[in-house]
Steps between C-alpha positions, in 0.01 A plus 500: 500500500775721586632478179216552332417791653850599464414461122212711463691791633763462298227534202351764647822678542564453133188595359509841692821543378433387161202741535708814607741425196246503272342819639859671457534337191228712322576790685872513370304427152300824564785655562703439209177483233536894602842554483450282163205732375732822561788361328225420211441862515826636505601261223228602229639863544866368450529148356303231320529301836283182469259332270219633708631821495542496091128431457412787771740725324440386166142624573565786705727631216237483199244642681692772583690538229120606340456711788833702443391552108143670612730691716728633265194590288318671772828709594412690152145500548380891465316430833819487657663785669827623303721508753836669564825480751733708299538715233627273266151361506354813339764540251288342203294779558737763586377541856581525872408226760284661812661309781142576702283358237709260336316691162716623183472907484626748281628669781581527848582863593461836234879455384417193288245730312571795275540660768420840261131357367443222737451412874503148643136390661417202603760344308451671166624772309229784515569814279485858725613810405761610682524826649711781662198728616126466424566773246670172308138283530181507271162338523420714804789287707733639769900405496560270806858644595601174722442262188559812220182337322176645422199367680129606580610614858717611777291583753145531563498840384535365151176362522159650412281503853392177572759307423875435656806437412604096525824383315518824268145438393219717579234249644127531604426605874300241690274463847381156395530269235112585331677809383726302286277189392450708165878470384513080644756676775449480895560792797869478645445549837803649584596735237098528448555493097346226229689244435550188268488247825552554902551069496536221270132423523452812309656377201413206274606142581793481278667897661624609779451836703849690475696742728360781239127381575464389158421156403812268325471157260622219749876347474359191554213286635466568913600246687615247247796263508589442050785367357746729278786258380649333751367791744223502749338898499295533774257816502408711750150536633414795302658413201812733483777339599673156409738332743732253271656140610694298234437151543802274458360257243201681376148603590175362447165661512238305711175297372247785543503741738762334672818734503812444289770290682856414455593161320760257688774322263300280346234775398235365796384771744813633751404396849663726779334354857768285540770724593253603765515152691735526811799278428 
């Protein structure tokens, strides 16, 4: 009996620790299936690695070898904001990059203008008449001295009554915006004068309301994340601005409204969250 019973716990000994093996068997199996899966990973953006890779690749690679070809043509669709980061992208044109707007202009300041005909506003060449006194000015226009240009006013003075002087041009005097409903302007508040727009809302959908109170064609679409090249351009939320990112295989734009996104090696969406996990 005794050795019978010193049998059975001999079993039982070895089927727990049969039991525990197997229970660290899979675990270490776990284990390495993800250390496997990231080296998968890792290989498909360097090597050909294994079979299984191949296929995945193989697969990964046409399809987005289709995707990068719609994104080359969307990069020159016309809905696509022409984009600049130096000058040497405006040269076709023989313009200037605006740092601020990423835009092409024909100028930045009055001294790339004929400076003798022309003044720089808003990025174009305007033609003025230049001036030494008012004596120099026609079309019932007084010589700004500061700019040596003539304009349609100095001061308020230059103004009939009821109007005021805003940016050298005479404009109507407001107490609310009914009074200027008849010429599609609203009341400024502050300087109490009609105006083109107060706020974006007073503009259409596709301008903007800017620091002269008039109302300006977008730079882009607010808010939106597009492709240009291998760049992502991400607008602002009123449509002015563009902040630019190069990507550092190329960009994609996303099914939908889903923003544009940068492309990993093998031309699948670039994931980022994993430099965020604590090592």
């Amino acid at each position: 009996m005794g050795l019978k019973k010193m049998s059975l716990n001999n079993f039982l000994r070895l089927l727990y620790t049969g039991l525990f093996l197997l229970i660290l068997s899979g675990c270490s199996d776990d284990a390495s299936g993800s250390n496997s899966t990231d080296t998968d990973s890792k290989s498909t953006d360097t090597t050909k690695g294994s079979d299984n890779v191949n296929d995945t690749s193989d697969t990964d690679s046409n399809t987005d070898n289709s995707d990068s070809d719609t994104v080359k043509d969307k990069s020159t669709d016309s809905m696509q904001p022409d984009i600049c980061t130096s000058d040497k992208d405006c040269n076709s044109t023989n313009q200037l990059c605006n740092l601020s707007t990423h835009q092409c202009v024909d100028c930045l300041i009055n001294d790339h203008c004929d400076t003798t005909t022309e003044q720089c506003q808003l990025g174009s060449c305007v033609p003025v008449q230049t001036c030494k006194s008012s004596k120099d000015c026609s079309n019932n226009t007084v010589c700004d001295l500061a700019q040596e240009i003539c304009v349609d006013c100095v001061g308020d003075n230059d103004c009939e009554t009821g109007s005021s002087c805003f940016n050298n041009v005479c404009m109507m005097d407001c107490a609310s915006d009914k009074e200027c409903l008849n010429f599609d302007q609203v009341c400024e508040p502050t300087q109490a004068i009609c105006v083109d727009c107060v706020i974006d809302a007073d503009c259409n959908s596709t301008s903007y309301c800017s620091d002269f109170l008039t109302c300006m064609p977008m730079n882009c679409t607010p808010d939106s994340v597009t492709c240009s090249g291998k760049n992502i351009v991400t607008c602002d939320d009123r449509g002015i601005t563009m902040d630019i990112s190069e990507c550092t295989y190329g960009c994609a734009d996303g099914a939908g409204s889903e923003p544009a996104y940068c492309t990993s090696q093998t031309g699948g969406k670039e994931l980022d969250f994993c430099s965020s996990i604590p090592k």
